[in-house]
N, CA, C and O atoms as a GROMACS GRO file, in nm:
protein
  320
    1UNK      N    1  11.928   7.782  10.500
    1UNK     CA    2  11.978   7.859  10.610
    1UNK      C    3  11.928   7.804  10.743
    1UNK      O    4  11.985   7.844  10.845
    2UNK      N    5  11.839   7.727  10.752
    2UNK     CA    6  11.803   7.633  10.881
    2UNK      C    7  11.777   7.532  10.857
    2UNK      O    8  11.775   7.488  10.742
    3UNK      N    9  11.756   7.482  10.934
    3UNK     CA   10  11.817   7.306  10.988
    3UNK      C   11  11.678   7.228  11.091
    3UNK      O   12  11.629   7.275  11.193
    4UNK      N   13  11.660   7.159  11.054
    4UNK     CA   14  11.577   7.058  11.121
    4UNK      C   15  11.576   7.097  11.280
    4UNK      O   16  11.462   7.108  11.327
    5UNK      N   17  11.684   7.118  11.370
    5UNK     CA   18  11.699   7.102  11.534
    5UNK      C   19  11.699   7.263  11.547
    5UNK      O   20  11.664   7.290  11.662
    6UNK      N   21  11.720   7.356  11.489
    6UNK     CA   22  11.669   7.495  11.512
    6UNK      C   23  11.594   7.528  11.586
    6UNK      O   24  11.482   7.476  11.588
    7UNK      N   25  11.635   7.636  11.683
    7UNK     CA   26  11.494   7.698  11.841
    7UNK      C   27  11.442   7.785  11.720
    7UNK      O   28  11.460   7.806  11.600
    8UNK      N   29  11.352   7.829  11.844
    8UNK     CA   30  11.195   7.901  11.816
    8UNK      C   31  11.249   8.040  11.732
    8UNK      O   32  11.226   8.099  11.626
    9UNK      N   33  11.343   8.053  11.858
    9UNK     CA   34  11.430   8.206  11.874
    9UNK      C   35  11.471   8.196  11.715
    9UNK      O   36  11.404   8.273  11.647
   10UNK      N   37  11.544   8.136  11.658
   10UNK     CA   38  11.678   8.095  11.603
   10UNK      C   39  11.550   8.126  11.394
   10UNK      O   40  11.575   8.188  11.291
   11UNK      N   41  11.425   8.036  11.442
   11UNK     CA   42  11.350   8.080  11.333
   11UNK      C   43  11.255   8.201  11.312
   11UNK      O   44  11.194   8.242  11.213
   12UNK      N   45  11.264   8.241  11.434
   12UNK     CA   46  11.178   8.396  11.456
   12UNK      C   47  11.304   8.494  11.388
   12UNK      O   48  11.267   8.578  11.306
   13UNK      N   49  11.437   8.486  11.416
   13UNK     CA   50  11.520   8.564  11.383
   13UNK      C   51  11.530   8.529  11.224
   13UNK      O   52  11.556   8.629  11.156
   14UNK      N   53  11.519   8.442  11.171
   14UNK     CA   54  11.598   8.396  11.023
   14UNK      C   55  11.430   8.461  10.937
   14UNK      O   56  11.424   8.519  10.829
   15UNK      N   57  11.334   8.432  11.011
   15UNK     CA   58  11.179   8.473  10.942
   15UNK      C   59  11.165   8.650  10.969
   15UNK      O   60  11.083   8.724  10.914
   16UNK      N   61  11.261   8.686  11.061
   16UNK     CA   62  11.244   8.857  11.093
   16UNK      C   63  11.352   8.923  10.959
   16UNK      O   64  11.330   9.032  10.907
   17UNK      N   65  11.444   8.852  10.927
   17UNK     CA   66  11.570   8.905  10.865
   17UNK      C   67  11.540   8.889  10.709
   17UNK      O   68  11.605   8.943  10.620
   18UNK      N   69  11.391   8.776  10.687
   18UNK     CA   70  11.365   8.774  10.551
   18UNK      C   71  11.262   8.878  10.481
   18UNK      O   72  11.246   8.937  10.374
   19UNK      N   73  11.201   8.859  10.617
   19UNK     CA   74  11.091   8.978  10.595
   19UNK      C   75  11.131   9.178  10.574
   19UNK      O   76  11.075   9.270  10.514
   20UNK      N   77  11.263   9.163  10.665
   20UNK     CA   78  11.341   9.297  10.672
   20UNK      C   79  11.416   9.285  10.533
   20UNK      O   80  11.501   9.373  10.525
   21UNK      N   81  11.412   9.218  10.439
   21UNK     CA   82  11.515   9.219  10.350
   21UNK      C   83  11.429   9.232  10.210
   21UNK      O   84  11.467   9.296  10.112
   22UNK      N   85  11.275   9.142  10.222
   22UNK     CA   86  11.232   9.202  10.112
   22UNK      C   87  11.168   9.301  10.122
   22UNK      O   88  11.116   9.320  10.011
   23UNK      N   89  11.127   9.412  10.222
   23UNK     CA   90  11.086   9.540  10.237
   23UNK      C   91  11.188   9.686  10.198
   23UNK      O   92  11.167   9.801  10.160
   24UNK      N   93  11.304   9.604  10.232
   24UNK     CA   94  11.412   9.668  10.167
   24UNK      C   95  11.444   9.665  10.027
   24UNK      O   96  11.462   9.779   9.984
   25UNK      N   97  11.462   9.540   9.909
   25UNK     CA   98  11.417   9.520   9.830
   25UNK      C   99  11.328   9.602   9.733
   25UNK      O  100  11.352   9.676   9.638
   26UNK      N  101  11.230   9.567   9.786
   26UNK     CA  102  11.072   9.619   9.721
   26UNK      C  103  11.113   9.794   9.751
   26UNK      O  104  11.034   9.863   9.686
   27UNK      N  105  11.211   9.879   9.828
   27UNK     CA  106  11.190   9.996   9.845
   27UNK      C  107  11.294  10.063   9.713
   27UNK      O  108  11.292  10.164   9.643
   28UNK      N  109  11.371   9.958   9.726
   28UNK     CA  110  11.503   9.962   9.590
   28UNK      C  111  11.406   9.980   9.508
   28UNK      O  112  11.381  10.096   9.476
   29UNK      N  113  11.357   9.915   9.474
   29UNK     CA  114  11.316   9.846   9.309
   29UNK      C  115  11.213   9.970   9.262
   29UNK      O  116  11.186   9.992   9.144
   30UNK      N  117  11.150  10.061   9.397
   30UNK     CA  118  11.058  10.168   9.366
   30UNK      C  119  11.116  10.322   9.379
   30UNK      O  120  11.074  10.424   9.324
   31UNK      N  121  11.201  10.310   9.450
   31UNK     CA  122  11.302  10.466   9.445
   31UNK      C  123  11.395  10.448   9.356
   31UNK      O  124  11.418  10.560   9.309
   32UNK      N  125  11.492  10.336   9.284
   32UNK     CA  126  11.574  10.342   9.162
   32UNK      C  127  11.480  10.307   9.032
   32UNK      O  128  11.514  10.220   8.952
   33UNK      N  129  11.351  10.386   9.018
   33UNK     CA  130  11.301  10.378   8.889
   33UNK      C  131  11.305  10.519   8.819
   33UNK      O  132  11.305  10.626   8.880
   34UNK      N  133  11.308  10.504   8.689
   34UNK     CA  134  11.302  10.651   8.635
   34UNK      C  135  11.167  10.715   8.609
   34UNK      O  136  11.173  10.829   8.565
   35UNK      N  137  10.980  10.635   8.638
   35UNK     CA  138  10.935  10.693   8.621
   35UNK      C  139  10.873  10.605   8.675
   35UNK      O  140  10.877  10.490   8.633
   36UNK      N  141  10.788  10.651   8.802
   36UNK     CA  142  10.726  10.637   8.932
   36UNK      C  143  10.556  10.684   8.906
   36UNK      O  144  10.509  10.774   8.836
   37UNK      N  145  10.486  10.580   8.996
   37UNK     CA  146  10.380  10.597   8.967
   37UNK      C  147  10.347  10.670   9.112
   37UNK      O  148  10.418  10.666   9.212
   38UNK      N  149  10.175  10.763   9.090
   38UNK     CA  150  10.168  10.768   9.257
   38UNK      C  151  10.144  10.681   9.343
   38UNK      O  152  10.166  10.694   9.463
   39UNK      N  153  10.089  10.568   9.283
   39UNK     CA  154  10.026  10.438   9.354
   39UNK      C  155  10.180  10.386   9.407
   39UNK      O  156  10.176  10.323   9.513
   40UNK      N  157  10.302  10.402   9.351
   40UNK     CA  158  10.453  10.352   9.380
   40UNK      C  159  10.479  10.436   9.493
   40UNK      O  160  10.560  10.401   9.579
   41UNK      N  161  10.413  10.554   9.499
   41UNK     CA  162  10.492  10.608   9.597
   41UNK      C  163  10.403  10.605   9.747
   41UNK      O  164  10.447  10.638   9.858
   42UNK      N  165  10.266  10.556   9.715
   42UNK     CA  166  10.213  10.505   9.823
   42UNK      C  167  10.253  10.400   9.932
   42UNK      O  168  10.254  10.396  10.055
   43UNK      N  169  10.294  10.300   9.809
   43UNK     CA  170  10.338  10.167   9.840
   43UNK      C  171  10.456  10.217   9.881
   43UNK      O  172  10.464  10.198  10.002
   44UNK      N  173  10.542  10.266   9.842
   44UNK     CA  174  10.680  10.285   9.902
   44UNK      C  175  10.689  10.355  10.012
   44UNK      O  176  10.796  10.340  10.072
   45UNK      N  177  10.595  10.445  10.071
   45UNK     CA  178  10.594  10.479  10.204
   45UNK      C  179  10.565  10.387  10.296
   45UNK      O  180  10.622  10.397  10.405
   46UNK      N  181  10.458  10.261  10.270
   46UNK     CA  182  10.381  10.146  10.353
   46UNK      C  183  10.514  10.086  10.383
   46UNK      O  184  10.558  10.065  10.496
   47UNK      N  185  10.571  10.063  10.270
   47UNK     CA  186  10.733   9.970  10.306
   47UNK      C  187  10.834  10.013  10.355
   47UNK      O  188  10.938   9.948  10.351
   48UNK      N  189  10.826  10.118  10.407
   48UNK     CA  190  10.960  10.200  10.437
   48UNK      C  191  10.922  10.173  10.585
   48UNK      O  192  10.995  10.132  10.676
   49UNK      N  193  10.786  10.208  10.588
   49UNK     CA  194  10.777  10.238  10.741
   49UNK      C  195  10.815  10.093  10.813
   49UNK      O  196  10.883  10.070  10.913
   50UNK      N  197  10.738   9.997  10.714
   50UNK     CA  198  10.762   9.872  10.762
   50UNK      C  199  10.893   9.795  10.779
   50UNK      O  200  10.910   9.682  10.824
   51UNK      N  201  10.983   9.888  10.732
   51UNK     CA  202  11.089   9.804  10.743
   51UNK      C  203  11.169   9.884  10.844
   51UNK      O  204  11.255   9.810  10.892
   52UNK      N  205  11.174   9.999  10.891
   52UNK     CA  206  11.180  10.084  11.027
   52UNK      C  207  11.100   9.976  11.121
   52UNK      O  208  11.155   9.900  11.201
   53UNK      N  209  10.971   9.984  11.095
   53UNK     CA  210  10.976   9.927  11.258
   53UNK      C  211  10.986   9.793  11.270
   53UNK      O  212  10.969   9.750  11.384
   54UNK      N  213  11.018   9.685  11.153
   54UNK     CA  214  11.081   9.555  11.187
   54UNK      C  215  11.210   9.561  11.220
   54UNK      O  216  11.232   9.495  11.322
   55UNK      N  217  11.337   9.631  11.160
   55UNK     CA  218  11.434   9.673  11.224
   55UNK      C  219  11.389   9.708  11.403
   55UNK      O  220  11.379   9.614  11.482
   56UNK      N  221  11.371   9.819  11.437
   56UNK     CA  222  11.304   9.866  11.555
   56UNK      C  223  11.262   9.791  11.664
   56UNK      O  224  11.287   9.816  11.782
   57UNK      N  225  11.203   9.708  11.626
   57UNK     CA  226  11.110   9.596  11.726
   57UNK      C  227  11.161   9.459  11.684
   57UNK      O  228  11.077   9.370  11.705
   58UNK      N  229  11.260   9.422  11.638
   58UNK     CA  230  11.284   9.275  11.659
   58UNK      C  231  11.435   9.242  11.636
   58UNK      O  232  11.468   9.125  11.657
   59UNK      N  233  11.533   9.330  11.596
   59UNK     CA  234  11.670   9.305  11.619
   59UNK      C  235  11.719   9.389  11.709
   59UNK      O  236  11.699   9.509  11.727
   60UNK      N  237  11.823   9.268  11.795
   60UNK     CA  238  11.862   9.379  11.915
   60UNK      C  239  11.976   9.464  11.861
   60UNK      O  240  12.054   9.506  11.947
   61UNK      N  241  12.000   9.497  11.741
   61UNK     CA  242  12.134   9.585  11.702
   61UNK      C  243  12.099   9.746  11.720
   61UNK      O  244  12.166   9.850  11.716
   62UNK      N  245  11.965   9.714  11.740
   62UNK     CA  246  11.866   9.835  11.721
   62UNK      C  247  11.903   9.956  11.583
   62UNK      O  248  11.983   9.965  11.490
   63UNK      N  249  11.790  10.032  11.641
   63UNK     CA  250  11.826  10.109  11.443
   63UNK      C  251  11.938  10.204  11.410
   63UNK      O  252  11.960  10.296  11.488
   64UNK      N  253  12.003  10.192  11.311
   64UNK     CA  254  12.151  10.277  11.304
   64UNK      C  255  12.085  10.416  11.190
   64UNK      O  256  11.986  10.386  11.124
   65UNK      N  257  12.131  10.531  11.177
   65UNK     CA  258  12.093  10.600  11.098
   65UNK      C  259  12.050  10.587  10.971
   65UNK      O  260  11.977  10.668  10.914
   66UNK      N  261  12.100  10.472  10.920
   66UNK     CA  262  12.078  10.427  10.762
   66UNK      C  263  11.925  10.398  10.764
   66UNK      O  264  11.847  10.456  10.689
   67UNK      N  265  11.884  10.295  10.864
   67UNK     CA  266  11.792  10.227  10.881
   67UNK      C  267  11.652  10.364  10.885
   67UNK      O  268  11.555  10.368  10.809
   68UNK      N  269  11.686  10.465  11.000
   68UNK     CA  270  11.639  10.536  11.018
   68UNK      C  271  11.596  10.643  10.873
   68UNK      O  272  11.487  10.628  10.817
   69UNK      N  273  11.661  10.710  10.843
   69UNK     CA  274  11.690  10.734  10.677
   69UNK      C  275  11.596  10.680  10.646
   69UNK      O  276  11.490  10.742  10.657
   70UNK      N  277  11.595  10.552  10.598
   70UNK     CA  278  11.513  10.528  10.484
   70UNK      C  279  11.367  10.489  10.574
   70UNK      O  280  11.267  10.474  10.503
   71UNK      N  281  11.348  10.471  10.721
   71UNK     CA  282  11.212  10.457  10.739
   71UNK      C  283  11.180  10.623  10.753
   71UNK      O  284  11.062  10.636  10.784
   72UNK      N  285  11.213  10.688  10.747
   72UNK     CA  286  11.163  10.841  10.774
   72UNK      C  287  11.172  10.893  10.687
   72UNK      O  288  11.086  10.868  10.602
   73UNK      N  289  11.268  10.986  10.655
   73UNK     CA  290  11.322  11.050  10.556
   73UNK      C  291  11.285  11.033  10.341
   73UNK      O  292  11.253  11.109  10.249
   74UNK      N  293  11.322  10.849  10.363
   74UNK     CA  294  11.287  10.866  10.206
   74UNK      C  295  11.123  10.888  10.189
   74UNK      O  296  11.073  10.953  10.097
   75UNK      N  297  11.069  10.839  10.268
   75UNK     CA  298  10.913  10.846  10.164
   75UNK      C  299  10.864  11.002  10.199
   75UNK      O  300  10.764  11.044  10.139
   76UNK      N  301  10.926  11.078  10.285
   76UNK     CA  302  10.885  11.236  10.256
   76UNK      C  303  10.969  11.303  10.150
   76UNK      O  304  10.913  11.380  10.072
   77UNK      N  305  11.098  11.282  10.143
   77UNK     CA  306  11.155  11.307  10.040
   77UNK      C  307  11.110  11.315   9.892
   77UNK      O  308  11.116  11.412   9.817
   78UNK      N  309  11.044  11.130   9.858
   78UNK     CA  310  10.995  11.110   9.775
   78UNK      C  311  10.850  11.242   9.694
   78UNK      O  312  10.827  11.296   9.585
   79UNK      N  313  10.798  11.236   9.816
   79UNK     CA  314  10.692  11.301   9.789
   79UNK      C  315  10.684  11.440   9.732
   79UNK      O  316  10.600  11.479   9.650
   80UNK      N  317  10.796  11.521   9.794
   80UNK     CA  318  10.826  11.615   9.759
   80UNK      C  319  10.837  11.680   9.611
   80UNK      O  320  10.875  11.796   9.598
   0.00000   0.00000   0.00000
């Protein structure tokens, strides 16, 4: 997905979009299980949040409700 002559910008964005994608990921793989640990649901709050505020602070599309959702909403949900 990048190329040798690539700006700074150009790998800050492709290194922001990988990092936003396996936090998303890793949040799948711990809310579609059928039997959850509490240590899972620790971790799955750390990642939720984290992927709220990498959305938040580094794409200018800024955050759409989905995004929002799952940095807020699921890991209280979860807990419940």
């Amino acid at each position: 997905m990048s190329r040798e002559g690539d700006s700074k910008k150009q790998r800050e964005t492709l290194l922001t979009l990988v990092y936003i994608g396996i936090r998303l990921r890793d949040c799948c793989s711990i809310f579609n299980r059928f039997e959850v640990k509490e240590t899972d649901l620790t971790r799955l709050k750390t990642l939720a949040e984290e992927y709220y505020r990498a959305n938040a602070m580094s794409l200018p599309s800024a955050v759409n409700p989905t995004i929002w959702t799952i940095g807020h909403v699921l890991p209280v949900q979860v807990f419940i």
